[in-house]
Structures are given as structure tokens and as C-alpha cells.
N, C-alpha and C positions, 0 to 999 in steps of 0.2 A: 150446393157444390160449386166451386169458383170454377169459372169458366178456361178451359182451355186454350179457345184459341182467343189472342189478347184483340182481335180485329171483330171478335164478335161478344167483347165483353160488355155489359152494362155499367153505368155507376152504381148500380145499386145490389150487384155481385160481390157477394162477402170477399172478403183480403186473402189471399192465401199464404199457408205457412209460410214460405221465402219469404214473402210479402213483412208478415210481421217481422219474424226475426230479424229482416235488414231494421225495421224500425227498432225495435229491440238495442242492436247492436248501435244506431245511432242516437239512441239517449241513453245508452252507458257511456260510450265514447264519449258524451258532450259532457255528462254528468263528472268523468273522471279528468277528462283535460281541462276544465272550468273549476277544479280543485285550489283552495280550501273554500274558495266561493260557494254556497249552495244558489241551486236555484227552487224558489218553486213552483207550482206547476203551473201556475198563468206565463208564468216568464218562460218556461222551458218549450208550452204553445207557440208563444208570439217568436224566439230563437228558433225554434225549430220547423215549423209548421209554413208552408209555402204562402198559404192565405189562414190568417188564427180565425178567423170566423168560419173556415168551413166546418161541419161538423163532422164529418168522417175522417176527415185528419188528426184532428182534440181527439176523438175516440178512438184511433190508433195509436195513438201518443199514450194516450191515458191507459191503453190494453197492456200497451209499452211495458209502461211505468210497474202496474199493479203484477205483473208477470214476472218482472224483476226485482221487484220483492219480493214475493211466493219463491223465487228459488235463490232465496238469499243475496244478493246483487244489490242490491238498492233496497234503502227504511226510510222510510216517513215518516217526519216528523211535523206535525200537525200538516202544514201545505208543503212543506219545502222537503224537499226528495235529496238523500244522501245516499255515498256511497258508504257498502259494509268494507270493514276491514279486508273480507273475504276478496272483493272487488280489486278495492287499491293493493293487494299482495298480489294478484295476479298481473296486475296491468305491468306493476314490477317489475315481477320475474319474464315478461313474454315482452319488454320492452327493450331490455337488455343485449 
């Protein structure tokens, strides 16, 4: 269970939902304004990720990633992570 209060949290306390979704929301966002460019996923670590060697960050990044595929958002295409159609029609419309 991710700790409540953040002054008595560990490193080693699982992420909590806000937690990812802000992650989430920040490699779609990079993934959609870095358009027609892809990146893949070592490159979208080393952009995104504060320090790419840490390992709790890469596997934030990477829950990111595989999550927004599973709900249509982002496909993979061997290493390099696109956006679906689904994605860039929304960004679109809510950009407008």
C-alpha cells in the first residue's frame, strides 16, 4: 500500500495511481508533440527520465508505456512506441 503521508514515505513504496497516470499523461504528451518523429524506448528513458539509470523511473516509464497500449493510446512497433489514430484525433479535437 503506497504510503500516505509523503514525509514518511520510502523509496522503495510502490507508485501510486496519481503517481502513474501523471507519468502516463507525460509520455503521451511527449509522444504526441514529438509527432511525426517516433521515439523508442531507450530514447523516450534518456528524454524523459530525470536520471535513465535509475531503475524505478525506466519502470515507470515502461508501466507508462505498456498501459497505453493496453488501452489503445500508444502501439509498438518493435522498440519504437507510436501514437494510435485514436490518440492524435483526440489531442485534435481537445486542442482546438
Amino acid at each position: 500500500m503506497p504510503c500516505e503521508n509523503p514525509r514518511e514515505c520510502r523509496p522503495d513504496d510502490p507508485p501510486t495511481a496519481e503517481e502513474d497516470a501523471r507519468t502516463e499523461r507525460r509520455v503521451l504528451t511527449h509522444v504526441l508533440h514529438n509527432r511525426p518523429t517516433h521515439r523508442t524506448m531507450p530514447e523516450l528513458v534518456r528524454e524523459l527520465c530525470d536520471d535513465p539509470e535509475d531503475f524505478a523511473e525506466g519502470d515507470a516509464l515502461a508501466r507508462a508505456v505498456r498501459d497505453l497500449v493496453a488501452s489503445g493510446l500508444l502501439r509498438m512497433e518493435g522498440e519504437t512506441v507510436v501514437p494510435t489514430r485514436a490518440a492524435v484525433h483526440f489531442e485534435r479535437i481537445t486542442s482546438e
